[in-house]
OpenMM code with the backbone's topology and positions (N, CA, C; nanometers):
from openmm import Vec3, app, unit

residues = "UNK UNK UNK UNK UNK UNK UNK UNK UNK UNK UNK UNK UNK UNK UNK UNK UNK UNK UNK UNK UNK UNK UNK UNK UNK UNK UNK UNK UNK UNK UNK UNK UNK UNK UNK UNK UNK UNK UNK UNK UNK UNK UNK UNK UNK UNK UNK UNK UNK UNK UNK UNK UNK UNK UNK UNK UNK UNK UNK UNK UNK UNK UNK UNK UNK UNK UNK UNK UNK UNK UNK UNK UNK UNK UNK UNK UNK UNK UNK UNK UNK UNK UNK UNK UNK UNK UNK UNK UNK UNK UNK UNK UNK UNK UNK UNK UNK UNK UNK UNK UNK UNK UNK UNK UNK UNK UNK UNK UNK UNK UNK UNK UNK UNK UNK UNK UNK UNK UNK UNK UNK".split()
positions = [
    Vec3(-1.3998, -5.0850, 1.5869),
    Vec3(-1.3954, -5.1476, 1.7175),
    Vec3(-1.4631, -5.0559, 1.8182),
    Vec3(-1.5359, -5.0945, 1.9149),
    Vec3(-1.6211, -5.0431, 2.0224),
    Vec3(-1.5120, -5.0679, 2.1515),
    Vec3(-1.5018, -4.8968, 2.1741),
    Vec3(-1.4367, -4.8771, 2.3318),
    Vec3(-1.4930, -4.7938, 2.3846),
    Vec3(-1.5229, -4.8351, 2.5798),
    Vec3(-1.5587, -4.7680, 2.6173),
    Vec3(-1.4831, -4.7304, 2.7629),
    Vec3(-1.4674, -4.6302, 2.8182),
    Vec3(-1.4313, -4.5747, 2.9325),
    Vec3(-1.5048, -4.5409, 3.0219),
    Vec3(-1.5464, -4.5775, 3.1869),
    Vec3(-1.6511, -4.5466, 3.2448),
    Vec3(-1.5474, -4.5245, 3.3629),
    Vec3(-1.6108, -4.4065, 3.4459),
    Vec3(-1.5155, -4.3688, 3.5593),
    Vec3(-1.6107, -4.3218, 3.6605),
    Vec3(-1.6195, -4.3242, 3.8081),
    Vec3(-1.6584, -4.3593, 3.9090),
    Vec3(-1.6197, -4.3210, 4.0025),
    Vec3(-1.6456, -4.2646, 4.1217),
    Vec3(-1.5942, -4.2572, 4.2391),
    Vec3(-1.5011, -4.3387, 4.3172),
    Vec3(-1.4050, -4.3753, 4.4203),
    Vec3(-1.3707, -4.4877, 4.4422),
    Vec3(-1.4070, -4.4739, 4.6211),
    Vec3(-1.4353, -4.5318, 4.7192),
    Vec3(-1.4139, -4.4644, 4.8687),
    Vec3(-1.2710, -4.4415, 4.9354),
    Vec3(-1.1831, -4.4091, 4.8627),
    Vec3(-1.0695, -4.4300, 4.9313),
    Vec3(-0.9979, -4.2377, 4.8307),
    Vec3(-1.0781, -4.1991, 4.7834),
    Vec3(-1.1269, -4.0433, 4.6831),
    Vec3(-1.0422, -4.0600, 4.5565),
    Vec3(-0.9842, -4.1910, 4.5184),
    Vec3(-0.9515, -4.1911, 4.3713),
    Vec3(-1.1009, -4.2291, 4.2925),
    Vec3(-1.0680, -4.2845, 4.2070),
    Vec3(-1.1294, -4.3130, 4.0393),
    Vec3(-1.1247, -4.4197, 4.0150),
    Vec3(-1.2323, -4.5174, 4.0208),
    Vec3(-1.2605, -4.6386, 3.9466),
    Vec3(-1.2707, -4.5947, 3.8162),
    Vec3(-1.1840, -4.7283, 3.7356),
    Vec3(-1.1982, -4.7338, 3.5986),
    Vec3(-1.1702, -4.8158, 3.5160),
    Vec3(-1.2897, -4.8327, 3.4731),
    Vec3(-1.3364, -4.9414, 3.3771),
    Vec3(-1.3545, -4.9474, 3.1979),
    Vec3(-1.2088, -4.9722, 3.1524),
    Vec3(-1.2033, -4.9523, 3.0468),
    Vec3(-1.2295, -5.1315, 2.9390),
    Vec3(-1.3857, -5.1021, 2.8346),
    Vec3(-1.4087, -5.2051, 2.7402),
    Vec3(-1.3812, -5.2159, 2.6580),
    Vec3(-1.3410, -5.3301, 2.5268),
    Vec3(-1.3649, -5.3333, 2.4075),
    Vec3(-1.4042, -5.4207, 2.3620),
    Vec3(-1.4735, -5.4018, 2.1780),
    Vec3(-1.5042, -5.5652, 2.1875),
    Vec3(-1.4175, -5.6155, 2.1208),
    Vec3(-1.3827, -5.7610, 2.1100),
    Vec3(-1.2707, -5.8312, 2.0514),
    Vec3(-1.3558, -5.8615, 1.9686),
    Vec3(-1.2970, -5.8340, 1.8178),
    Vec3(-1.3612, -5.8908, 1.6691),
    Vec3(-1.3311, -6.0643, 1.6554),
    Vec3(-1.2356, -6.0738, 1.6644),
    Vec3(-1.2063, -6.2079, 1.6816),
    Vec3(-1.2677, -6.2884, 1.7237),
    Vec3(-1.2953, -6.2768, 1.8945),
    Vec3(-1.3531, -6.4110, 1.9554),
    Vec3(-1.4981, -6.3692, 1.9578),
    Vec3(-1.5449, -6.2223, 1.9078),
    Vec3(-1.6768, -6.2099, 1.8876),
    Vec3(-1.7263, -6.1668, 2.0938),
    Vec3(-1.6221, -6.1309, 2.1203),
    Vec3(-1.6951, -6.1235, 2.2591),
    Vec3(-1.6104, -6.0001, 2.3385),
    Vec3(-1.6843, -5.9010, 2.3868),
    Vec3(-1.6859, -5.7666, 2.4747),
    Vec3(-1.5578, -5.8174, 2.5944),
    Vec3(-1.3932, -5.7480, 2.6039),
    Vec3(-1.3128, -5.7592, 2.7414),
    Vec3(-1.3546, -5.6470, 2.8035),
    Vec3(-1.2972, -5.6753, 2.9179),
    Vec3(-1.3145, -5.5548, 3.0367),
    Vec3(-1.1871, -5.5671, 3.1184),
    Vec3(-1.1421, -5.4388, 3.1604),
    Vec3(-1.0237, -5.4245, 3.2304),
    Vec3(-1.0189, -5.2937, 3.3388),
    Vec3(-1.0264, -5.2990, 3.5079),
    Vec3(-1.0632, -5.2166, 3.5649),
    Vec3(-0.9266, -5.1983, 3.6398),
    Vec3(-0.9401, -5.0495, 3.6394),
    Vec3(-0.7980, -4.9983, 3.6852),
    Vec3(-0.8732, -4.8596, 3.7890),
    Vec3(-0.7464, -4.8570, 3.8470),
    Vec3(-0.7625, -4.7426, 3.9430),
    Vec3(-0.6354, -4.5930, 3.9294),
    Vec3(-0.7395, -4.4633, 3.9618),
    Vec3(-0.6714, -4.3343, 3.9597),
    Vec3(-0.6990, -4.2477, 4.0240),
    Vec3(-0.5886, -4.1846, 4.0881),
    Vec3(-0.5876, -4.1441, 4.2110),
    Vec3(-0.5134, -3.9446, 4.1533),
    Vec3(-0.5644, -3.8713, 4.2325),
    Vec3(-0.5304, -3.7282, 4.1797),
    Vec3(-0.3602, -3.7324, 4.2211),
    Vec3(-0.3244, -3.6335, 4.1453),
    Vec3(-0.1294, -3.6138, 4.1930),
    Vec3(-0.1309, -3.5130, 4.2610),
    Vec3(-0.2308, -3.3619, 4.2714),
    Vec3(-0.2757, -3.2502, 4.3247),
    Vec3(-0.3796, -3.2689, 4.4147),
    Vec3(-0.4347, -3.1571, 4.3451),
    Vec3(-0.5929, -3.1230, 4.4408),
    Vec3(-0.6819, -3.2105, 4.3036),
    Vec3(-0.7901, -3.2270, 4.3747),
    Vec3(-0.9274, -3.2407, 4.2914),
    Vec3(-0.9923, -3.1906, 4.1452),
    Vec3(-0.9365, -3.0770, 4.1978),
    Vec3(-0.9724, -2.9745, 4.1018),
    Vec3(-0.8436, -2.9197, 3.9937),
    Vec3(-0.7432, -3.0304, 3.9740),
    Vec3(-0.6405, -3.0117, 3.8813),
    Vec3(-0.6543, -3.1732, 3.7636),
    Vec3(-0.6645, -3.1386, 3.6819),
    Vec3(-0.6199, -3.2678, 3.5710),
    Vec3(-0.5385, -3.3562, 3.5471),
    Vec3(-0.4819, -3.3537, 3.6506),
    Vec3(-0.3187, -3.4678, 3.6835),
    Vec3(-0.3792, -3.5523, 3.7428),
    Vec3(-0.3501, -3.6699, 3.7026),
    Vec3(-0.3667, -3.8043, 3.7705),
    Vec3(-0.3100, -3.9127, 3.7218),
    Vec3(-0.2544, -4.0272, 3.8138),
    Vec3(-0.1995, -4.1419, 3.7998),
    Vec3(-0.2869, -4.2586, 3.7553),
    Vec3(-0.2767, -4.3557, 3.6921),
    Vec3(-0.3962, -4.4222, 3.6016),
    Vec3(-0.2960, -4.5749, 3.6371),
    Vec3(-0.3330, -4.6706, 3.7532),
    Vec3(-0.3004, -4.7923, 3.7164),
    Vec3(-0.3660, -4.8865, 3.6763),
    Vec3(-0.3289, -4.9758, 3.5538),
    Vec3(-0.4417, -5.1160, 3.5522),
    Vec3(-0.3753, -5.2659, 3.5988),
    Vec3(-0.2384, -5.2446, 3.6055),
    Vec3(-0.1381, -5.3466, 3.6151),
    Vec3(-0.0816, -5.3454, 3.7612),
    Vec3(-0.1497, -5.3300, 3.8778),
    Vec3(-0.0522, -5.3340, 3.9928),
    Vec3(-0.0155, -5.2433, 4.0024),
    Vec3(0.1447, -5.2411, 4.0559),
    Vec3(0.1817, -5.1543, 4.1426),
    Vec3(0.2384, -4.9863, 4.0115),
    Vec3(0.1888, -5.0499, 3.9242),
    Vec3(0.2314, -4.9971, 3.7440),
    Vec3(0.1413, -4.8715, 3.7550),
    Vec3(0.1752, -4.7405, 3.7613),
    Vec3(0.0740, -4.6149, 3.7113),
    Vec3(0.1853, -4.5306, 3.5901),
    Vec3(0.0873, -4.4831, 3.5016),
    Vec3(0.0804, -4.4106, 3.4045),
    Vec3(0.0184, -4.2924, 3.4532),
    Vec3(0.0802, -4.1904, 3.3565),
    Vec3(0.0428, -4.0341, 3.3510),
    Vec3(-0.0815, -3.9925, 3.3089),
    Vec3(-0.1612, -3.9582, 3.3760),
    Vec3(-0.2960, -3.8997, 3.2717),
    Vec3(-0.3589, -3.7442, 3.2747),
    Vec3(-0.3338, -3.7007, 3.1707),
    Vec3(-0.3350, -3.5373, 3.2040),
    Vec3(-0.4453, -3.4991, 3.1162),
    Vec3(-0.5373, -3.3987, 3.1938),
    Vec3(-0.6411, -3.3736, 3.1283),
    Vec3(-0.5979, -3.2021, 3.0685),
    Vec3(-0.6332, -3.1917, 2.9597),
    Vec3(-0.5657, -3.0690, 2.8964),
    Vec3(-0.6944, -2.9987, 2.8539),
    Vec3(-0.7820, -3.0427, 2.7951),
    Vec3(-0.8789, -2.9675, 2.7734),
    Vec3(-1.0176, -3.0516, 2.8650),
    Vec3(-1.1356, -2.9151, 2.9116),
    Vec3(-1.2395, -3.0164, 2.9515),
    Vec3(-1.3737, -2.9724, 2.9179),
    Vec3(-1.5351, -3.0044, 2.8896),
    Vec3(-1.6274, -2.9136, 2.8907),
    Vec3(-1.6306, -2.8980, 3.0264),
    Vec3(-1.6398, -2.8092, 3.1004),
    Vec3(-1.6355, -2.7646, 3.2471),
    Vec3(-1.7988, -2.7433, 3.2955),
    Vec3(-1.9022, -2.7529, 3.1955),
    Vec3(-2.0353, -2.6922, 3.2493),
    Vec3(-2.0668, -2.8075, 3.2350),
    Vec3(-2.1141, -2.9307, 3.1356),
    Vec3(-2.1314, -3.0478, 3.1091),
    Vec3(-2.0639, -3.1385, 3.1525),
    Vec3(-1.9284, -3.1599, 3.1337),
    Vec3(-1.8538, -3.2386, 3.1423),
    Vec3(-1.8858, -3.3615, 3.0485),
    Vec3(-1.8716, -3.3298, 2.9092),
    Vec3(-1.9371, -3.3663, 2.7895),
    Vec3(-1.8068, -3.4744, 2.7216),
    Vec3(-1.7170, -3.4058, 2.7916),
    Vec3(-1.5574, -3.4454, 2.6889),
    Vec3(-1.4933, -3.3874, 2.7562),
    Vec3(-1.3678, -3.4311, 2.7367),
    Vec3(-1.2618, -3.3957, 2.7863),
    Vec3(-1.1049, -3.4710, 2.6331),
    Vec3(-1.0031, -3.3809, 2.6378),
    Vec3(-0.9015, -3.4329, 2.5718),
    Vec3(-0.7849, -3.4463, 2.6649),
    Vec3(-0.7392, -3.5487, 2.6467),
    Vec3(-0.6270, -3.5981, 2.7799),
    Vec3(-0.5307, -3.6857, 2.7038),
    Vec3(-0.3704, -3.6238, 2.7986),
    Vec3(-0.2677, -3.6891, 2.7102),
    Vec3(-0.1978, -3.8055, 2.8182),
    Vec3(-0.1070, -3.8077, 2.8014),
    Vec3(-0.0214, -3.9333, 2.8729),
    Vec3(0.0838, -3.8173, 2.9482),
    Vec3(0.2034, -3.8711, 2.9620),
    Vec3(0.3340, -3.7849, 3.0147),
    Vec3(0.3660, -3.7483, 2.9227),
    Vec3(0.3714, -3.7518, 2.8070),
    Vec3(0.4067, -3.6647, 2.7130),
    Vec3(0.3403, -3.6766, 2.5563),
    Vec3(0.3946, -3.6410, 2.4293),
    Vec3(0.3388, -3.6155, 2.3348),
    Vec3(0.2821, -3.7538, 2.2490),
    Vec3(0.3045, -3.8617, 2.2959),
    Vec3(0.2815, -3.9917, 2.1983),
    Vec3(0.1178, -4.0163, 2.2924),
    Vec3(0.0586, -3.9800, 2.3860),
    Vec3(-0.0469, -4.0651, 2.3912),
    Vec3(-0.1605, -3.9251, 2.3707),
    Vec3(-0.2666, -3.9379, 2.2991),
    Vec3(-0.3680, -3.8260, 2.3167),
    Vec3(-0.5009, -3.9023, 2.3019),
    Vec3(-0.6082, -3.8417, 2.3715),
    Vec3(-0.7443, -3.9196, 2.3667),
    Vec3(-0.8230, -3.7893, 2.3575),
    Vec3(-0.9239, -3.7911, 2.2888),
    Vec3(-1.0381, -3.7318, 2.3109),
    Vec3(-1.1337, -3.8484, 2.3692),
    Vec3(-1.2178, -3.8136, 2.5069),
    Vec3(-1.3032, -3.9218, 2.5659),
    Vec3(-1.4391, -3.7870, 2.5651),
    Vec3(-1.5713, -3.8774, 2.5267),
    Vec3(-1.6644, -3.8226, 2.5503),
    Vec3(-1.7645, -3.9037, 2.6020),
    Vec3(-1.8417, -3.8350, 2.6524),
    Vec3(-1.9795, -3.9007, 2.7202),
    Vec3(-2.0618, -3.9798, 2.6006),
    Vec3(-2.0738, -3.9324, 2.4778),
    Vec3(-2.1458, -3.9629, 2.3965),
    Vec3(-2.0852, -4.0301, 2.2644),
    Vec3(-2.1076, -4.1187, 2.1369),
    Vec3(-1.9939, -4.1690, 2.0405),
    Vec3(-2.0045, -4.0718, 1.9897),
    Vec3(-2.0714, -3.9698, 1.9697),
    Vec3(-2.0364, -3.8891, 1.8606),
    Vec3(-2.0402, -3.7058, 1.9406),
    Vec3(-1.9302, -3.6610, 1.8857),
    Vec3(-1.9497, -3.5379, 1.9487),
    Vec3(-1.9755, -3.4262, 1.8128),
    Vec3(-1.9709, -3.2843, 1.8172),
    Vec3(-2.0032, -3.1761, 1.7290),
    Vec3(-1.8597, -3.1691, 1.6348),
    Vec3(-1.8935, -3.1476, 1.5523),
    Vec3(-1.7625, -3.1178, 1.4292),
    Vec3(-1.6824, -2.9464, 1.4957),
    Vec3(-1.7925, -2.8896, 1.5869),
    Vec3(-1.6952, -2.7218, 1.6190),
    Vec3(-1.6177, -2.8074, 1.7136),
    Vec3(-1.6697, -2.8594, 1.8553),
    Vec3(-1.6034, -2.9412, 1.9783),
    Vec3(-1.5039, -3.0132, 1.9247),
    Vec3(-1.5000, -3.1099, 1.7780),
    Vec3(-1.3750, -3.1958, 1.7828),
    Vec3(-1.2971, -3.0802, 1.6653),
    Vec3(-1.3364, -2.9815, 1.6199),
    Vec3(-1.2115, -2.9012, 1.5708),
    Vec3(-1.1317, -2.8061, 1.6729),
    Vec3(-1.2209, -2.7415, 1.7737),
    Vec3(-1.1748, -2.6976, 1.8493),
    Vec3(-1.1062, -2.7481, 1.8898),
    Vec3(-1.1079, -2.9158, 1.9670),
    Vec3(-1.0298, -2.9850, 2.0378),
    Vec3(-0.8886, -2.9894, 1.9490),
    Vec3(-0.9085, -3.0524, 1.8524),
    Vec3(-0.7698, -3.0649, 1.7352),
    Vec3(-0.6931, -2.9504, 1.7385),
    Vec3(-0.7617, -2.7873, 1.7415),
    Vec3(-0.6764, -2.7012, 1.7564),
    Vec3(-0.5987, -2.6867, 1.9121),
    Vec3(-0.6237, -2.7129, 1.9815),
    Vec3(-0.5787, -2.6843, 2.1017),
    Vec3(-0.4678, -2.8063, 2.1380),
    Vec3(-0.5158, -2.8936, 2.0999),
    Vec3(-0.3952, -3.0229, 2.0807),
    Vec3(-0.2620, -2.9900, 1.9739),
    Vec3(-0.3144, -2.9552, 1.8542),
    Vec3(-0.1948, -2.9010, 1.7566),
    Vec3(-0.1264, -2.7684, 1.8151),
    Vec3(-0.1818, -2.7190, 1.9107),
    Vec3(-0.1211, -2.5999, 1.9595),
    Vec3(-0.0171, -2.5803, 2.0732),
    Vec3(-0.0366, -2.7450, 2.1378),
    Vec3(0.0259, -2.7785, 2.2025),
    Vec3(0.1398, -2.8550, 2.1435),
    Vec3(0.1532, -2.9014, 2.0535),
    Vec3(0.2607, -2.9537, 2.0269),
    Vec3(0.2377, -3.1136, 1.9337),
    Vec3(0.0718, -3.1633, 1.9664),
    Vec3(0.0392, -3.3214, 1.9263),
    Vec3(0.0495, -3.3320, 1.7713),
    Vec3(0.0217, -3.4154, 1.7391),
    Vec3(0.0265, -3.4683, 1.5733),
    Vec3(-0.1298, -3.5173, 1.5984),
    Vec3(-0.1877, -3.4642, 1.5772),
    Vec3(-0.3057, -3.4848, 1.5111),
    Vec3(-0.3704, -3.5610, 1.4567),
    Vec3(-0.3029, -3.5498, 1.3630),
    Vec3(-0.3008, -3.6504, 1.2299),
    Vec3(-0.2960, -3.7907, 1.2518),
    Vec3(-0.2561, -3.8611, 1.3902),
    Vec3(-0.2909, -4.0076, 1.4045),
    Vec3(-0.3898, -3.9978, 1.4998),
    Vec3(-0.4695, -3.9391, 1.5260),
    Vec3(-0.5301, -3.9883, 1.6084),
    Vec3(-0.6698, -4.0754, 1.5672),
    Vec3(-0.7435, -4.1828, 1.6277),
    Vec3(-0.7987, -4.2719, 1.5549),
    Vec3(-0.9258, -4.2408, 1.5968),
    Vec3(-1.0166, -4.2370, 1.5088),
    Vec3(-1.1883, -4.2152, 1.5853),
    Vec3(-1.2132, -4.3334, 1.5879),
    Vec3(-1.2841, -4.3883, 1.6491),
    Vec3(-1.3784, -4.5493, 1.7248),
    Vec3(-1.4755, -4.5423, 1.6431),
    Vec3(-1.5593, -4.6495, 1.5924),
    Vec3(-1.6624, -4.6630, 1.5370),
    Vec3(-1.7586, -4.7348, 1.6629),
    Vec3(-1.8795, -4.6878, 1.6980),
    Vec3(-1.9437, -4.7096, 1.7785),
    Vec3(-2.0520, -4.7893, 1.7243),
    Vec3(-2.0551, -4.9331, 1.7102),
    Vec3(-2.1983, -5.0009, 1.6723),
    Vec3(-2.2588, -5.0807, 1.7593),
    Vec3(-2.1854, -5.1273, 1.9021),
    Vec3(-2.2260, -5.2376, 1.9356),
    Vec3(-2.2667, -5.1603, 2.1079),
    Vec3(-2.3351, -5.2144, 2.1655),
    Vec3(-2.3477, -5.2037, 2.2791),
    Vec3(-2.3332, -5.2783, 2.4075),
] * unit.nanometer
topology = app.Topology()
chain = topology.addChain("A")
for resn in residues:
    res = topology.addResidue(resn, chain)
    for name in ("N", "CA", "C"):
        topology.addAtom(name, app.Element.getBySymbol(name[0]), res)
């Protein structure tokens, strides 16, 4: 399945965000745009993530490339949600072991996390 995450400035200094996939089923690409707003400063990885109204979720960025901004690995409020998001479908085998170590070091299970197959555009 093809997912994608695209994030944006907003004028109000949160985060537009526009998360896709495609549905195998009906054969046709959803879209669902939500908004996120910092819990700190700018320059901290905490942020609130709503797509449902008045509804926000936790989104914590734990690891990031800081020179690129290539990837980033980000969890939920706690240990059941983890993402690796990258700019690109495919990242380096050192970047996603590294990432895995720093996630297992924290405490995640690893071991479910699901890679995306990227074919469609």
């Amino acid at each position: 399945m093809d997912v994608t995450a695209q994030y944006s400035k907003r004028i109000d200094g949160g985060v537009k965000v526009i998360n896709r996939g495609y549905d195998q089923l009906n054969q046709e690409w959803k879209e669902i745009e939500g908004k996120a707003f910092f819990q700190d400063t700018t320059d901290k990885g905490l942020l609130k993530v709503s797509f449902f109204g008045p509804f926000y979720g936790t989104y914590n960025i734990i690891a990031l490339d800081k020179i690129n901004y290539s990837y980033a690995l980000v969890c939920g409020p706690n240990k059941s949600y983890l993402w690796i998001l990258a700019r690109t479908p495919e990242i380096s085998k050192k970047i996603t072991d590294d990432l895995f170590v720093k996630a297992y070091s924290l405490g995640f299970d690893t071991s479910k996390l699901i890679f995306v197959e990227h074919s469609r555009k």
